[in-house]
Backbone as JSON Lines, residues from 0, in Angstrom:
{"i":0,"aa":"X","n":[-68.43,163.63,-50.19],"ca":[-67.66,164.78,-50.63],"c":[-68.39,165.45,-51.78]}
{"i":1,"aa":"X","n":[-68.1,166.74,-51.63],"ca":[-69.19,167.63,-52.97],"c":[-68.23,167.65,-54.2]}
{"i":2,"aa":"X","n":[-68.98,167.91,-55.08],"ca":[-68.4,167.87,-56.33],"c":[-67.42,168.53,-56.76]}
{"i":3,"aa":"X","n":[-67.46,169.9,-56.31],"ca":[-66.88,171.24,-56.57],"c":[-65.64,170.85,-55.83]}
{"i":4,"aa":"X","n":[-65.61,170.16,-54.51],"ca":[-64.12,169.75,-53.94],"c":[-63.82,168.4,-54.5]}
{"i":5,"aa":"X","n":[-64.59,167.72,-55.19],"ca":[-63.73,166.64,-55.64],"c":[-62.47,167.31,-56.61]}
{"i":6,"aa":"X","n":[-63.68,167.97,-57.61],"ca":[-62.69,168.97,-59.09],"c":[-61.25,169.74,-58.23]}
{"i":7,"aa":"X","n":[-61.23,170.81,-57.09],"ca":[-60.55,171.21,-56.7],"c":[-59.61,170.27,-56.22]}
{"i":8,"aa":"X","n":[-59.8,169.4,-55.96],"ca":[-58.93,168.22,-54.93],"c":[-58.15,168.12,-56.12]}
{"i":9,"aa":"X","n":[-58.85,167.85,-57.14],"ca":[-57.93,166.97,-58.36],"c":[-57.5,167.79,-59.18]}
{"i":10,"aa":"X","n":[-57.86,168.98,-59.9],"ca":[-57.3,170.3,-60.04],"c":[-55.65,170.51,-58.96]}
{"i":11,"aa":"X","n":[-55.52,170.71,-57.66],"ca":[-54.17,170.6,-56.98],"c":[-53.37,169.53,-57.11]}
{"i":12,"aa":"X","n":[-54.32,168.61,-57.23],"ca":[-53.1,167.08,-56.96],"c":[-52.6,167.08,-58.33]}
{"i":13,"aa":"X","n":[-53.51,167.81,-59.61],"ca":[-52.69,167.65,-60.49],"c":[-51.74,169.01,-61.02]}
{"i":14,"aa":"X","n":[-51.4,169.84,-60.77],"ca":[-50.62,170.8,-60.65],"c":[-49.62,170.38,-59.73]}
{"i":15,"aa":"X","n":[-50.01,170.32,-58.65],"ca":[-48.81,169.84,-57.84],"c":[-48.15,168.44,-57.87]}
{"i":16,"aa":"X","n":[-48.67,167.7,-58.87],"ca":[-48.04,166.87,-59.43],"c":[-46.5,166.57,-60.49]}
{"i":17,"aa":"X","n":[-47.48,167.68,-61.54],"ca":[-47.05,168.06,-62.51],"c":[-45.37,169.58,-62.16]}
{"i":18,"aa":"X","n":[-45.55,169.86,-61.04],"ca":[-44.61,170.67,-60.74],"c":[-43.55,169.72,-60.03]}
{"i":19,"aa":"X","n":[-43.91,168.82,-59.38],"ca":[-42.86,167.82,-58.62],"c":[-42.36,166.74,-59.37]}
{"i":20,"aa":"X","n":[-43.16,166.48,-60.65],"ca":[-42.25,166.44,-61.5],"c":[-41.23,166.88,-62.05]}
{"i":21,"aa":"X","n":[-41.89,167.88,-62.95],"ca":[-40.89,168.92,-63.34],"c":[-39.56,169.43,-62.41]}
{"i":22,"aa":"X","n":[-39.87,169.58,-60.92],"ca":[-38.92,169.82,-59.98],"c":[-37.28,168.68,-60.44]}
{"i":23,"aa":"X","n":[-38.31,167.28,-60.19],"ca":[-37.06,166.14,-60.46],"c":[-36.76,166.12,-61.6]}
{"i":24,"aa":"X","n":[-37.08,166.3,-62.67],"ca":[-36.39,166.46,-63.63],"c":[-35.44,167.56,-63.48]}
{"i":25,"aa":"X","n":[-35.91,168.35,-62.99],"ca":[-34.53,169.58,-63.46],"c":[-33.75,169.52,-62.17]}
{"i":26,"aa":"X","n":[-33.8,168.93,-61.1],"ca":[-33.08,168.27,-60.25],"c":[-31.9,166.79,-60.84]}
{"i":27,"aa":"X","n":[-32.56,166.34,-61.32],"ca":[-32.15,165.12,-61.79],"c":[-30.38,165.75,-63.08]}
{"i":28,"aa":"X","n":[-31.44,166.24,-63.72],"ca":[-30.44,166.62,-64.96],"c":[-29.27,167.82,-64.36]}
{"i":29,"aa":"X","n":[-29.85,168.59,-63.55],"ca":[-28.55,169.72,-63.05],"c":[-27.8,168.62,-62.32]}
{"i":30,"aa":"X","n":[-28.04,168.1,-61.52],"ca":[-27.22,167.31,-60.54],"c":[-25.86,166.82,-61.31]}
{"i":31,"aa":"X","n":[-26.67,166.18,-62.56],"ca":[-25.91,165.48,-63.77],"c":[-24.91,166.37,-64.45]}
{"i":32,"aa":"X","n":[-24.99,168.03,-64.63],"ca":[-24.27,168.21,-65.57],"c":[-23.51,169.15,-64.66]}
{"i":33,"aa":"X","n":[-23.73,169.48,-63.67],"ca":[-22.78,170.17,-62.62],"c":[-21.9,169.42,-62.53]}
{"i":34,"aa":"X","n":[-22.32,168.01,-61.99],"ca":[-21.0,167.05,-61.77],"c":[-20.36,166.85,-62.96]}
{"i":35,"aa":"X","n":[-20.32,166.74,-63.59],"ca":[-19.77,166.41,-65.26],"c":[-18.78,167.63,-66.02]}
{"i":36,"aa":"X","n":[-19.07,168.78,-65.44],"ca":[-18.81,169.93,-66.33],"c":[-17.11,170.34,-66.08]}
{"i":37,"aa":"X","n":[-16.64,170.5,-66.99],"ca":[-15.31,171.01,-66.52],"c":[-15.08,172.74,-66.95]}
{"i":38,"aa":"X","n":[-14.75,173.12,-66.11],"ca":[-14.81,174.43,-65.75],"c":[-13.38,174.92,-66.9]}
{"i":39,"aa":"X","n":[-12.84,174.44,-67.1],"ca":[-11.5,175.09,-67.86],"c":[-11.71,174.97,-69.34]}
{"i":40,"aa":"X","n":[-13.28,174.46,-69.85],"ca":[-13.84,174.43,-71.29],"c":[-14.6,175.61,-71.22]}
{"i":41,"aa":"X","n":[-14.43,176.62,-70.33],"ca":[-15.66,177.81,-70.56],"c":[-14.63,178.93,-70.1]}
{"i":42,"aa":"X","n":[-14.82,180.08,-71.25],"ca":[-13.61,181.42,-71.51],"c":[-14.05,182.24,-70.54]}
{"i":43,"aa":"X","n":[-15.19,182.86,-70.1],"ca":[-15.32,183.78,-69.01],"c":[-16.16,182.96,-68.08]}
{"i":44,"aa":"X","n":[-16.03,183.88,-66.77],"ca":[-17.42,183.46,-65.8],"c":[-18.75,183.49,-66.31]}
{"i":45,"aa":"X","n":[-19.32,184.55,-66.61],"ca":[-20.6,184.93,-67.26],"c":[-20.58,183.45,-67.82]}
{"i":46,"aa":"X","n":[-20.66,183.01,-68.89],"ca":[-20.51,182.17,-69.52],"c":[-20.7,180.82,-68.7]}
{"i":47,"aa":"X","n":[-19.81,180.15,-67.58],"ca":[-20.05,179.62,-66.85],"c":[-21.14,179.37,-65.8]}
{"i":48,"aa":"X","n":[-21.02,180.86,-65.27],"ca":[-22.34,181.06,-64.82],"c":[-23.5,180.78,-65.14]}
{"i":49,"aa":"X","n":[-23.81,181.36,-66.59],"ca":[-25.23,181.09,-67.21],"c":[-25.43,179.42,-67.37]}
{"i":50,"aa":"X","n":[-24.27,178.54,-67.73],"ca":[-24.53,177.28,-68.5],"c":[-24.78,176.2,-66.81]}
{"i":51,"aa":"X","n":[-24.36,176.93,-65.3],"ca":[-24.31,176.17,-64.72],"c":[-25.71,176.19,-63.81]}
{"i":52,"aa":"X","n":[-26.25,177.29,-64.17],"ca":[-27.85,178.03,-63.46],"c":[-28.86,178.0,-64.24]}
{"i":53,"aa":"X","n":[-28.4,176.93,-65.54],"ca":[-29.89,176.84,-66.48],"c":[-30.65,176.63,-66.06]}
{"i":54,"aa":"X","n":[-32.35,176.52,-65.8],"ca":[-33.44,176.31,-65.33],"c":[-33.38,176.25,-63.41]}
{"i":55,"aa":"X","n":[-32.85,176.94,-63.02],"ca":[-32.3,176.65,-61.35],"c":[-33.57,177.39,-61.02]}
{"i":56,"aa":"X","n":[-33.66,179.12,-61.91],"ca":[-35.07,179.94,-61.61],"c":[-36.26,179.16,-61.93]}
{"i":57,"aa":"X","n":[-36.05,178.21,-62.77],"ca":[-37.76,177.52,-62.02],"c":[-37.64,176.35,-61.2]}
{"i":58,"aa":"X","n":[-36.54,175.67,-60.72],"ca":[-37.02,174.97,-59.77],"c":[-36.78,175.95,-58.6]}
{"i":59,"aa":"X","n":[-36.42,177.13,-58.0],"ca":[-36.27,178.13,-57.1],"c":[-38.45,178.49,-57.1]}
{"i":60,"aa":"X","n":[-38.41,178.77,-58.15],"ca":[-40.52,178.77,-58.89],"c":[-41.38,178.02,-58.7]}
{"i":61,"aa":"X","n":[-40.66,177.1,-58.36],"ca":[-41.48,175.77,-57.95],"c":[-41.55,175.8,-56.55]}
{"i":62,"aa":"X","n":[-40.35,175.71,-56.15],"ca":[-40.31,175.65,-54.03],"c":[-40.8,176.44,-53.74]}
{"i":63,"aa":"X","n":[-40.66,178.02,-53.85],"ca":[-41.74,178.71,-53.54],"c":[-42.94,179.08,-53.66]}
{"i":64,"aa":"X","n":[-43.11,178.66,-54.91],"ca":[-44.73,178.3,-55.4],"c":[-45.56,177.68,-54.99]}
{"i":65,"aa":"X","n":[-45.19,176.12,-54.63],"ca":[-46.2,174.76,-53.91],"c":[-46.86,174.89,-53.48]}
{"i":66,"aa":"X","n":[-46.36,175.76,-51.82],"ca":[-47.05,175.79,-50.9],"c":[-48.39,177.16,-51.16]}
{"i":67,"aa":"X","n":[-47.99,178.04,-52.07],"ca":[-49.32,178.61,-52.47],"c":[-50.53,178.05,-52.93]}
{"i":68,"aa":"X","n":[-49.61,176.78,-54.13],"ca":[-51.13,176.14,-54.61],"c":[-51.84,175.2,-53.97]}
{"i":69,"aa":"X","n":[-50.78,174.74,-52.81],"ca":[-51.73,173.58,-51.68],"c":[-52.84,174.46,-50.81]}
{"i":70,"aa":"X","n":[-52.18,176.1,-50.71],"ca":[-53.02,176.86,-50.28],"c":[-54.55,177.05,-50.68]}
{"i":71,"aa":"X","n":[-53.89,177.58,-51.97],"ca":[-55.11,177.84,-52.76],"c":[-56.25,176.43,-52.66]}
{"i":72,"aa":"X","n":[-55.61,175.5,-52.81],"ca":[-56.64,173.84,-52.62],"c":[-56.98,174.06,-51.48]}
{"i":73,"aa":"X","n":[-56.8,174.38,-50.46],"ca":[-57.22,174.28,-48.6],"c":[-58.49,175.7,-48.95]}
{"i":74,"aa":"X","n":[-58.37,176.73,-49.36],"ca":[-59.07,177.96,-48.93],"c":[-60.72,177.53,-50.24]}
{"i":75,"aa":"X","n":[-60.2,176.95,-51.04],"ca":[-60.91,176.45,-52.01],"c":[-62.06,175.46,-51.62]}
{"i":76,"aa":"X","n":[-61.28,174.11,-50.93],"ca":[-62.19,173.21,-50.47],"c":[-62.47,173.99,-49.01]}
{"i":77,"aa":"X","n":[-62.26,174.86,-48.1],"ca":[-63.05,175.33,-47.21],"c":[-64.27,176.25,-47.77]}
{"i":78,"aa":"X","n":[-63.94,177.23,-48.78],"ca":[-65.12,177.72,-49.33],"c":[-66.48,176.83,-49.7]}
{"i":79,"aa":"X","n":[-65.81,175.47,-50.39],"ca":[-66.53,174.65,-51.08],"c":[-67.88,174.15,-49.96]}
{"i":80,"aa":"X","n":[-66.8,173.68,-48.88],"ca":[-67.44,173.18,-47.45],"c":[-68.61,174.11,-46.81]}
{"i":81,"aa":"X","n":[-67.83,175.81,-46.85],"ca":[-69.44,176.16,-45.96],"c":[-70.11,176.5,-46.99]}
{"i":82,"aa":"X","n":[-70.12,176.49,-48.57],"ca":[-71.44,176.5,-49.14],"c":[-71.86,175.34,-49.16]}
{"i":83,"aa":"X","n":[-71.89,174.25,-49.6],"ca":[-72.71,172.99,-49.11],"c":[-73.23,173.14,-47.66]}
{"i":84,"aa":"X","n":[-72.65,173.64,-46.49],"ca":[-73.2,174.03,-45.54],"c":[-74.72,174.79,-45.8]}
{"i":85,"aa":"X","n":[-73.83,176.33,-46.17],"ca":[-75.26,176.74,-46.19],"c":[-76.54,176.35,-47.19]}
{"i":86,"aa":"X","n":[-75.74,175.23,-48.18],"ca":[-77.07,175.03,-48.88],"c":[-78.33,173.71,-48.3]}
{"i":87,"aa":"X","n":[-77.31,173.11,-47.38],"ca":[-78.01,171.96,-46.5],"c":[-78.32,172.23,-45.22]}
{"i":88,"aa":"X","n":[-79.04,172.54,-44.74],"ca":[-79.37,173.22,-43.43],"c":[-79.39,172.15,-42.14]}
{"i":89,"aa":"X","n":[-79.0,170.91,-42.5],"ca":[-78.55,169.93,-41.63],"c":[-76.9,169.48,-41.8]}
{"i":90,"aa":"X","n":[-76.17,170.1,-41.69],"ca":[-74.83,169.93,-41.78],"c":[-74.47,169.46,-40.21]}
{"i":91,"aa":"X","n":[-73.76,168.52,-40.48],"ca":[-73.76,167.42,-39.35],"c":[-71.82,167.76,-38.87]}
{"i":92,"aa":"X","n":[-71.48,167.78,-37.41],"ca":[-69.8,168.04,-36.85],"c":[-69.03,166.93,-37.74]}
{"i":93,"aa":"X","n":[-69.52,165.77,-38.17],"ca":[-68.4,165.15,-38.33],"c":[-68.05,165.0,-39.4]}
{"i":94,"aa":"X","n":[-69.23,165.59,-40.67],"ca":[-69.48,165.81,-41.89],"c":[-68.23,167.03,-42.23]}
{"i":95,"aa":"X","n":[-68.42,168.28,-41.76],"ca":[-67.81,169.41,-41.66],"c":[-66.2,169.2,-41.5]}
{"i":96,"aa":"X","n":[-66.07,168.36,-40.67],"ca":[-64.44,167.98,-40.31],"c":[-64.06,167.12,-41.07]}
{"i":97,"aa":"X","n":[-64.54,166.4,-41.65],"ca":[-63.84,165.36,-42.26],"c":[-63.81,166.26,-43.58]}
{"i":98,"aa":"X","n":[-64.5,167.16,-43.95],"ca":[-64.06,167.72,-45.57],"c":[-63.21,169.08,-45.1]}
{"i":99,"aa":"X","n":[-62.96,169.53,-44.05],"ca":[-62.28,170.45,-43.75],"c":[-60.35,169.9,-44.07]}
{"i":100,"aa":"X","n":[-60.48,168.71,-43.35],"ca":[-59.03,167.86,-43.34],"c":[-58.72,167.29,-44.18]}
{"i":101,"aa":"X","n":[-60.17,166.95,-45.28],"ca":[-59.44,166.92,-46.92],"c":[-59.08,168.21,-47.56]}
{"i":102,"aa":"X","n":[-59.69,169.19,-47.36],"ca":[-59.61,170.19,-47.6],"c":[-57.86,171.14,-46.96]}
{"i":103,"aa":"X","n":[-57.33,170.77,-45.94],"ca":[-55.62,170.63,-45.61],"c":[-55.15,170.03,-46.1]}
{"i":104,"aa":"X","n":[-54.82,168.87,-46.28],"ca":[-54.29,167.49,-47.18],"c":[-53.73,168.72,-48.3]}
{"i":105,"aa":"X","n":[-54.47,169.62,-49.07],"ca":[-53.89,170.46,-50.02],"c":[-52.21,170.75,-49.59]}
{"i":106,"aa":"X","n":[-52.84,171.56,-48.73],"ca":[-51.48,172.38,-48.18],"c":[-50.38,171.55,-47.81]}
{"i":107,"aa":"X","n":[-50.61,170.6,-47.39],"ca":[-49.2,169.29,-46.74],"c":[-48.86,168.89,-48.08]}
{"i":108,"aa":"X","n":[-49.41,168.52,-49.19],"ca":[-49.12,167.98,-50.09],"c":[-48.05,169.63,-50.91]}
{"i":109,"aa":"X","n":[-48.63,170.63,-50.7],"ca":[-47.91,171.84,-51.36],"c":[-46.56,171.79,-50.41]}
{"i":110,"aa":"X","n":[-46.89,171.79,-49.35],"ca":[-45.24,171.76,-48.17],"c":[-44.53,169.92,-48.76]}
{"i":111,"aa":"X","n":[-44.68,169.53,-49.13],"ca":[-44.16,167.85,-49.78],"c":[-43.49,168.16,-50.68]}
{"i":112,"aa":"X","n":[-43.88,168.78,-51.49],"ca":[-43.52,169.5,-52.6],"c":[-42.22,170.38,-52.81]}
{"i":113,"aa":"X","n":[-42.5,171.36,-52.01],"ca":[-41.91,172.52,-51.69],"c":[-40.34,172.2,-50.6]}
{"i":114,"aa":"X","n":[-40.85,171.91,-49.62],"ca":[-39.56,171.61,-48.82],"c":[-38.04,171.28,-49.51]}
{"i":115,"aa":"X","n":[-38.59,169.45,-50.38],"ca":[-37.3,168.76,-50.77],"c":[-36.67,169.68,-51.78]}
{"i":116,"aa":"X","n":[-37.8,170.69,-52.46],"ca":[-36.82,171.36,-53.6],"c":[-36.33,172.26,-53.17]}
{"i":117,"aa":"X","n":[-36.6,173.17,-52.29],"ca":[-35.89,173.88,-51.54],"c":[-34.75,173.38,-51.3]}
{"i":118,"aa":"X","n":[-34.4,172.75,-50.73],"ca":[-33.1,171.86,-49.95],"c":[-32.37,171.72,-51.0]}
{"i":119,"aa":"X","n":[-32.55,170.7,-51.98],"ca":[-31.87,170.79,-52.92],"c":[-31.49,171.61,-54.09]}
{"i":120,"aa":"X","n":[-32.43,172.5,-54.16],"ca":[-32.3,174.06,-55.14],"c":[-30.9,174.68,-53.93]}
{"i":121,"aa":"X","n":[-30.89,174.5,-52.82],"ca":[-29.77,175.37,-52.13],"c":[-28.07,174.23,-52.35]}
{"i":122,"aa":"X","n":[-28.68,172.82,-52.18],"ca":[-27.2,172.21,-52.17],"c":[-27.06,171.91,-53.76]}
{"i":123,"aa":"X","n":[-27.65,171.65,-54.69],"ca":[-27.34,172.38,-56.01],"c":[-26.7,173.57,-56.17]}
{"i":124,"aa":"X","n":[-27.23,175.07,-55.46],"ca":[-26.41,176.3,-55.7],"c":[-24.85,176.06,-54.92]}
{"i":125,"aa":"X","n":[-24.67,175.48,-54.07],"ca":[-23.63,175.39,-53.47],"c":[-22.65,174.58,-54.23]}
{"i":126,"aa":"X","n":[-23.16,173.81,-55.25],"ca":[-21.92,173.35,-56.12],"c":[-22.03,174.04,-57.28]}
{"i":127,"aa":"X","n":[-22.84,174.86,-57.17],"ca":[-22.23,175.84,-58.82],"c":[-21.63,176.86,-57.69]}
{"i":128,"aa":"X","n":[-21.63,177.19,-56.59],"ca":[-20.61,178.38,-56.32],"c":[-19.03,177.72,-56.43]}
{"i":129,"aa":"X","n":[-18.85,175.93,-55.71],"ca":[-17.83,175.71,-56.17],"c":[-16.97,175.55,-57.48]}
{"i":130,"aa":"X","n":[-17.92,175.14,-58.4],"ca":[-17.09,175.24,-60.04],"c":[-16.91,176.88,-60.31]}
{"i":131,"aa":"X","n":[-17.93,177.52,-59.86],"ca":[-17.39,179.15,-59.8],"c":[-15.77,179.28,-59.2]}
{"i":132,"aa":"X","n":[-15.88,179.34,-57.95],"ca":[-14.47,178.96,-57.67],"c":[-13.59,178.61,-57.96]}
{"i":133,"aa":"X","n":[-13.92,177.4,-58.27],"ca":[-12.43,176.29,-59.04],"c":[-12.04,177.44,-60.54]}
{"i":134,"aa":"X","n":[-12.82,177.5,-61.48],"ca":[-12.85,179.0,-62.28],"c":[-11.87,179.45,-62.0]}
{"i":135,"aa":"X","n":[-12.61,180.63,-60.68],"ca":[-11.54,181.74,-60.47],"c":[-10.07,181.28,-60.19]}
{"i":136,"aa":"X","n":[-10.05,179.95,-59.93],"ca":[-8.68,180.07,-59.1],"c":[-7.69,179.67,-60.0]}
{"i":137,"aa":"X","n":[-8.25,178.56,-61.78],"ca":[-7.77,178.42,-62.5],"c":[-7.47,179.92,-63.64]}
{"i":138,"aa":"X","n":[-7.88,180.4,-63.38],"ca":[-8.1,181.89,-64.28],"c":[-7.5,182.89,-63.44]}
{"i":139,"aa":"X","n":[-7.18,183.02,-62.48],"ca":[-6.77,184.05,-61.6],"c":[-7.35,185.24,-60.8]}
């Protein structure tokens, strides 16, 4: 493997690390204070609203993000691939494929990423629409 795709390899794995972290954490902690929150300690919606959608816009930043930067790692290590190509004028089929499919590995790892927070960035919103609710119905 060339150098320039090792750095890129590890450049994505660590961004997309560092975001799927961050994802579970702010997964972890909303989960926590949605369930916990009682809706009849907060005077308007607004108010509710804001305290129940804290950081939701970046894990929403994150799911849709991933799969760009696994991108960016795939188009990166393919660039990487046909210049070592053209700088070795014996570039061998099985040489080429095997750094091409490290060179994807990016993108699956950005869709790994991306998917579970998706899913749960939506069944997270679905229980702040219910304390929204419960709200309105205690408030009128």
């Amino acid at each position: 493997m060339g150098e320039t795709r090792l750095w890129v390899d590890i450049c994505v794995i660590t961004v997309l690390g560092i975001m799927s972290v961050v994802a579970l954490t702010i997964i972890i902690e909303r989960y926590f204070y949605i369930k916990k929150i009682d809706v009849r300690e907060f005077s308007s919606l607004d108010e509710l609203e804001g305290s129940l959608t804290d950081y939701m816009n970046l894990l929403a930043s994150i799911g849709s993000n991933a799969p760009y930067v696994g991108m960016l790692g795939t188009v990166l290590g393919i660039m990487s691939t046909f210049h070592e190509m053209g700088l070795n004028s014996s570039a061998n089929a099985k040489g080429v494929m095997e750094a091409l499919s490290q060179a994807l590995f990016a993108t699956a790892l950005g869709l790994v990423v991306a998917i579970p927070t998706i899913f749960i960035y939506n069944l997270l919103l679905r229980k702040v629409k219910k304390k929204v609710i419960a709200w309105k119905v205690l408030n009128g």
